[in-house]
C-alpha positions in Angstrom: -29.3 -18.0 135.1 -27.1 -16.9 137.9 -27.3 -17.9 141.1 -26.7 -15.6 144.1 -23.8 -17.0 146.0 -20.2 -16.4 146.1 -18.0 -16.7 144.8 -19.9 -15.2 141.6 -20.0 -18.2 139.1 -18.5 -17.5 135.7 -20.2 -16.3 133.1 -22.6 -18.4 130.9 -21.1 -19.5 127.9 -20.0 -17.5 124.4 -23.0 -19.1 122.4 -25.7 -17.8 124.6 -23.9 -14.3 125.3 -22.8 -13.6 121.3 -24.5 -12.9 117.8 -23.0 -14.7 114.9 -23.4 -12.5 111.9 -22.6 -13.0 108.0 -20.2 -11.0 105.9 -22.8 -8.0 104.3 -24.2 -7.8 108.4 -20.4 -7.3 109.4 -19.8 -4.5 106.7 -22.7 -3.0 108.2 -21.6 -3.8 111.9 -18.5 -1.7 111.1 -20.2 1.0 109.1 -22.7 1.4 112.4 -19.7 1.1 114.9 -17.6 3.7 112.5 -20.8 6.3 113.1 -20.9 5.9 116.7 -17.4 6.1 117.5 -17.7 9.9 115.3 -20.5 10.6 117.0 -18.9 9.8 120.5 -21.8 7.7 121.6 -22.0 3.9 122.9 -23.3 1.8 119.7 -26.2 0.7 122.1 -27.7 3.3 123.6 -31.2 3.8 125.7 -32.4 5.4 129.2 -35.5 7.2 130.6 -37.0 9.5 133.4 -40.4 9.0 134.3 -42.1 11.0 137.6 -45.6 10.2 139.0 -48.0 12.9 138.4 -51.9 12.4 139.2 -54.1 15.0 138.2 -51.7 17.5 137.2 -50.0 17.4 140.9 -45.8 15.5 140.5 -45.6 12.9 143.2 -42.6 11.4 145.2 -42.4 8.3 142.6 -39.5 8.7 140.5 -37.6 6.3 138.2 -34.9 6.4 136.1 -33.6 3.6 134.0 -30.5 3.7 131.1 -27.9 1.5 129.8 -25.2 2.0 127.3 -23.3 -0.4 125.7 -20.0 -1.2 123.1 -20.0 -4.1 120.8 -16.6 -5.6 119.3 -16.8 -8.6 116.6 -14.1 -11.3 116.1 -14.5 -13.7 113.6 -17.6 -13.5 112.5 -18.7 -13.1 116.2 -20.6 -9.8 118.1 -19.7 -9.8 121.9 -20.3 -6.8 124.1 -16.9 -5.3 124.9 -18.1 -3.0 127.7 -21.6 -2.5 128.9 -23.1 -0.6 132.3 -26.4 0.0 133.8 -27.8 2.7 136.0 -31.3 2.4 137.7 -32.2 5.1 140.3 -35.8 5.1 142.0 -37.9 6.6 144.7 -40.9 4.4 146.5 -42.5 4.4 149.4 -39.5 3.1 151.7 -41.5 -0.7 152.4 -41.2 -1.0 148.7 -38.1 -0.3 148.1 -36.6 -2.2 151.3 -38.3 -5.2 149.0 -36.2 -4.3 146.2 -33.2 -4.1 148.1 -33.8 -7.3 149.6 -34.1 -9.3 146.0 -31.2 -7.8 144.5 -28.5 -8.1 147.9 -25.7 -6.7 148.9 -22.7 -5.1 146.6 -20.7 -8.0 144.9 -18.9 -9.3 142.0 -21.5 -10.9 139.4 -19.6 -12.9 136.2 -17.7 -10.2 135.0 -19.8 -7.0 136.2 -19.7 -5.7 139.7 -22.7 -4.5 141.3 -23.2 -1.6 143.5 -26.3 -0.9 145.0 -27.3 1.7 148.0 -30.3 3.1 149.0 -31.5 6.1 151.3 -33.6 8.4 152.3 -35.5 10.1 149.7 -36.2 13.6 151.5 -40.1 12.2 151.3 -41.2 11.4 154.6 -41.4 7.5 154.2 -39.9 7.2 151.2 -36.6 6.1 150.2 -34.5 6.1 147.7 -32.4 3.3 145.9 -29.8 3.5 143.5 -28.1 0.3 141.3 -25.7 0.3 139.1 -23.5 -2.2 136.6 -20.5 -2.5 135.1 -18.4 0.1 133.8 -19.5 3.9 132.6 -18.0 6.2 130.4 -17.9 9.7 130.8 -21.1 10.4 128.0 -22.8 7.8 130.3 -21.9 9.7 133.3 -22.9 13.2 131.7 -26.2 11.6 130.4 -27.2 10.3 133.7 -26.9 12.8 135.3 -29.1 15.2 132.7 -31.6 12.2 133.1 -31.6 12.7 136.7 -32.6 16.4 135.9 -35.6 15.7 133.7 -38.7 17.3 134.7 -41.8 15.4 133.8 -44.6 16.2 131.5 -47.9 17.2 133.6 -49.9 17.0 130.5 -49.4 15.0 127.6 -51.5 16.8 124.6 -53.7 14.2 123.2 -53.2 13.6 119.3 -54.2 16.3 116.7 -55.4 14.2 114.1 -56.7 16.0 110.6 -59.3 14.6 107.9 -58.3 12.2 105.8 -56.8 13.0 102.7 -58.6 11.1 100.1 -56.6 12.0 96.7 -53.3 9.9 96.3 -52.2 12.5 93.7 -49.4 14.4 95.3 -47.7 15.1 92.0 -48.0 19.1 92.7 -46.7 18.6 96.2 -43.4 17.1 94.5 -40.5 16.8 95.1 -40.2 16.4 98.7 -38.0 15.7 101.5 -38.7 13.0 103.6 -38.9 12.1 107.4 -39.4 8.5 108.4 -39.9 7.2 111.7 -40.1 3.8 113.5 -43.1 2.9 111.8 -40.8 2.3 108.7 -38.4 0.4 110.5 -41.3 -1.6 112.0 -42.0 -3.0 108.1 -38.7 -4.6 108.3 -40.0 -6.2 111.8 -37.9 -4.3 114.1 -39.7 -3.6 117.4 -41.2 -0.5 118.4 -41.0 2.2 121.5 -43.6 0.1 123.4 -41.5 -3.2 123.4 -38.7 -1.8 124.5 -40.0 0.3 126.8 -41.6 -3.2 128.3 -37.9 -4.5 128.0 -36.7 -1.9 130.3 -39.9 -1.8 132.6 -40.7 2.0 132.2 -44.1 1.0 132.0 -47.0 -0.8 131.8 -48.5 -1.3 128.5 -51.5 -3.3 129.6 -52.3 -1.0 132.5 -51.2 2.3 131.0 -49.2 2.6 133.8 -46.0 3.6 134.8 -43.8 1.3 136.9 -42.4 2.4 140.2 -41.3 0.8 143.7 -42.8 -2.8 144.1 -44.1 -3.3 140.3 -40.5 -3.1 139.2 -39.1 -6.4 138.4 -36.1 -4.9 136.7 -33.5 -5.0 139.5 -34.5 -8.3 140.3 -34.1 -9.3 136.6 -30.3 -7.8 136.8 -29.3 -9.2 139.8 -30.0 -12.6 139.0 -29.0 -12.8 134.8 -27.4 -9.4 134.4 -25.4 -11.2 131.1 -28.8 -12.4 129.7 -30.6 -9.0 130.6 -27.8 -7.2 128.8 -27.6 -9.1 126.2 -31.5 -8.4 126.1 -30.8 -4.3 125.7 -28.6 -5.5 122.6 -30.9 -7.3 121.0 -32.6 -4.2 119.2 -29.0 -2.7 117.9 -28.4 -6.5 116.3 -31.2 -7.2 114.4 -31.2 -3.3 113.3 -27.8 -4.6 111.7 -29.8 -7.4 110.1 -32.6 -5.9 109.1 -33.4 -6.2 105.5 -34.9 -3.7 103.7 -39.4 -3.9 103.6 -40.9 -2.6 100.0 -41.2 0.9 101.4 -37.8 1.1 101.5 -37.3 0.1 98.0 -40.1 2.6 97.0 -38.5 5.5 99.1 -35.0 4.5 96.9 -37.0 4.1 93.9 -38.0 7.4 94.2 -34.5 9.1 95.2 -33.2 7.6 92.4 -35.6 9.7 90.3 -35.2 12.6 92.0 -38.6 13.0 93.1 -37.1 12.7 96.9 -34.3 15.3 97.6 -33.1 14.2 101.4 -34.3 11.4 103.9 -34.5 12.7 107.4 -34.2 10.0 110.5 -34.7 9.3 113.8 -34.1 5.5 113.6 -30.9 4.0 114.7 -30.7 0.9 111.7 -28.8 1.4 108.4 -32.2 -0.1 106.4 -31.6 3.2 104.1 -28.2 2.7 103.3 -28.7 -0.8 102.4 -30.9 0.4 99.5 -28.1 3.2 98.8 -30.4 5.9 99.9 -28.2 8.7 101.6 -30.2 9.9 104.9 -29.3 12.7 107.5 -29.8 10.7 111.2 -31.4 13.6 113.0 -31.1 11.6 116.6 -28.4 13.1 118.6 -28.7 11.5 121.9 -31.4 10.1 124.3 -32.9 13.4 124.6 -35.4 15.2 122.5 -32.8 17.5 121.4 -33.7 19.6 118.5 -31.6 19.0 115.3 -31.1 22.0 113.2 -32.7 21.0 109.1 -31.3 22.5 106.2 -34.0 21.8 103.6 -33.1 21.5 99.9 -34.1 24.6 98.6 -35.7 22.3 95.3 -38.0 20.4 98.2 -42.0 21.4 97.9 -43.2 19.4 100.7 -41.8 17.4 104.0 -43.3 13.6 103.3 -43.5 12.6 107.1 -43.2 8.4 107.1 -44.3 6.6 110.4 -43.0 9.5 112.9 -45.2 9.7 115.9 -43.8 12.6 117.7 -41.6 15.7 116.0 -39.1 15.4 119.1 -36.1 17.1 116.6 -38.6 19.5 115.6 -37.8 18.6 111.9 -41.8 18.9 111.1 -41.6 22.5 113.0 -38.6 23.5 110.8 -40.4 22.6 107.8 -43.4 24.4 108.2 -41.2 27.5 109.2 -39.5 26.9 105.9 -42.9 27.2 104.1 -43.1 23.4 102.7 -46.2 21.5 103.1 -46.7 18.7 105.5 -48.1 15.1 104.1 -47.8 12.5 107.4 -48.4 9.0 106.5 -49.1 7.1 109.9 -52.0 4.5 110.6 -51.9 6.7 114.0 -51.3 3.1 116.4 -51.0 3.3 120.1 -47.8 4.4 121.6 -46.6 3.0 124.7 -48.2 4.4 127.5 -48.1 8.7 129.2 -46.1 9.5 125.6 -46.9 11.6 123.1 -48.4 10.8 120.0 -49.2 12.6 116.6 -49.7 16.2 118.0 -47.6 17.7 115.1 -50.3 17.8 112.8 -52.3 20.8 111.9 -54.9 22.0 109.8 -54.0 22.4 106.3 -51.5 19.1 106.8 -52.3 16.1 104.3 -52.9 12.5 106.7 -53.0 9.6 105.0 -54.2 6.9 107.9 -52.6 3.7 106.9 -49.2 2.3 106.4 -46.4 3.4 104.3 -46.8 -0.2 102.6 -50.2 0.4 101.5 -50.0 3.9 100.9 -46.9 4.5 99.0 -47.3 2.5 95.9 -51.3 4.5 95.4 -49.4 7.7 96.0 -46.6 6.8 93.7 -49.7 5.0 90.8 -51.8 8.5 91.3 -49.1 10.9 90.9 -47.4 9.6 88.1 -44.0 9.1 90.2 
């Protein structure tokens, strides 16, 4: 940890600060680094705007949170090459002159300077504080500022949950495309939303709350171990790189190969897919809900929809448009707290409420797959 005196200490040392990974991880390091770089996004990549609102009313709370970061390797060896952090919040101004008195002045810290200002918020008694780390690009500029701009929900619908469907015979629903989500990803133990929105203190899973002013421990946190918090943010984009395929993913291959699954649509950011050689269209374009345009197979009968808890590329939407028939396969868990969750579905839509590891192989013994 790093203590608050100057001059800043150096940074802590290249085994606590690095990721060691084996020759298949670094073919896929280079194969995710390759896609970013296209793409013209940082390879770690995360940020949110949350507003108060109580009883349909938006209060003076705001907070906005995001970090990007670039990953190089050497040897074996993942390091983050450049990394920057942006927090911007408005409290009452007793809690934020608390916030501003944990993390300090402007100052050098390792090898990241930190800037950090507040004033007043145009809320009588409120203030406003902004910190920031390290070094931005110009996406992280542009996406900031569209993060600043976000307008919050008022209402969140609550989920629009179906029957049950209680026949695993989807042989006249076949072949489909498919649409999988983090709860896939989760099979091969990689967190979900709600631990990384606890990460980055957005809010409050036990409480249901969001975090602003005085509950916010995450300036603090930077100030003191900004390497250690960084390398924190990273952690998700490293052991996506590691991840090994869970049996859905071999079933979901399994049934590519035969070509009872035309196209693989997804929103995650791991390679799990590819590493069971099942070509996938990554439907995430940025931080933001953007929609991504589909183009359907025209063979496809039905959209199989694989642990997504909210159509934020408004692939599902396409697909009904496109006349196919929607099969979700969610066990429908909580989400993290004032987000949205399963209100794609509608009536006529197969659910099946359990896991993609328990539900695949009945679906794929029923229908004859």
């Amino acid at each position: 940890m790093f203590v608050l005196t100057e001059p800043a200490l150096k940074t802590a040392s290249t085994n606590n600060l690095s990721w060691s990974l084996s020759d298949h991880e670094i073919k896929h390091f280079y194969s995710f680094k390759e896609y970013s770089l296209s793409s013209g996004k940082p390879m770690v990549l995360w940020g949110w705007k949350r507003d108060k609102v109580i009883d349909g009313r938006r209060l003076p709370e705001s907070r906005t949170v995001y970090f990007s970061a670039d990953l190089a390797e050497e040897n074996g060896i993942i390091n983050i090459s450049r990394a920057y952090f942006f927090l911007d919040t408005r409290a009452p101004e007793e809690e934020i002159t608390i916030i501003k008195k944990q993390v300090g002045h402007p100052r050098q810290i390792g090898n990241y300077y930190l800037d950090v200002q507040t004033w007043p918020a145009g809320f009588d008694k409120y203030l406003r504080l902004r910190m920031s780390v390290g070094q931005p690009t110009e996406y992280d500029h542009l996406s900031v500022g569209r993060r600043l701009k976000g307008r919050p929900r008022i209402t969140i619908a609550p989920p629009q949950l179906v029957s049950e469907h209680s026949s695993y015979d989807l042989s006249r629903f076949a072949p489909f495309a498919v649409c999988v989500g983090s709860g896939l990803s989760a099979e091969s133990e990689l967190p979900l939303l709600g631990s990384i929105h606890n990460l980055f203190e957005v809010d409050d899973f036990s409480s249901g709350e969001l975090v602003f002013g005085k509950s916010d421990k995450l300036p603090i946190r930077i100030a003191t171990d900004v390497e250690g918090e960084f390398k924190k943010f990273c952690e998700f984009t490293i052991k996506a790189i590691k991840a090994l395929p869970a049996d859905s993913h071999l079933l979901i291959a399994a049934l590519f190969k035969k070509g009872t699954v035309k196209q693989v649509f997804t929103d995650n950011m791991d390679d799990i897919l590819g590493k069971v050689s099942v070509p996938y269209i990554r439907t995430r374009l940025s931080i933001f809900p953007d929609r991504f345009p589909a183009q359907f197979d025209p063979n496809v009968k039905s959209l199989l929809v694989v642990g997504v808890a909210v159509d934020r590329r408004d692939v599902i939407k396409q697909a009904r448009r496109a006349g196919l028939k929607i099969i979700a396969i969610n066990p429908v868990m909580g989400v993290a707290p004032h987000s949205r969750n399963m209100d794609y579905l509608r009536k006529g839509d197969l659910l099946f409420r359990e896991t993609a590891q328990k539900a695949l192989p009945k679906i794929i013994e029923a229908s004859g797959f």
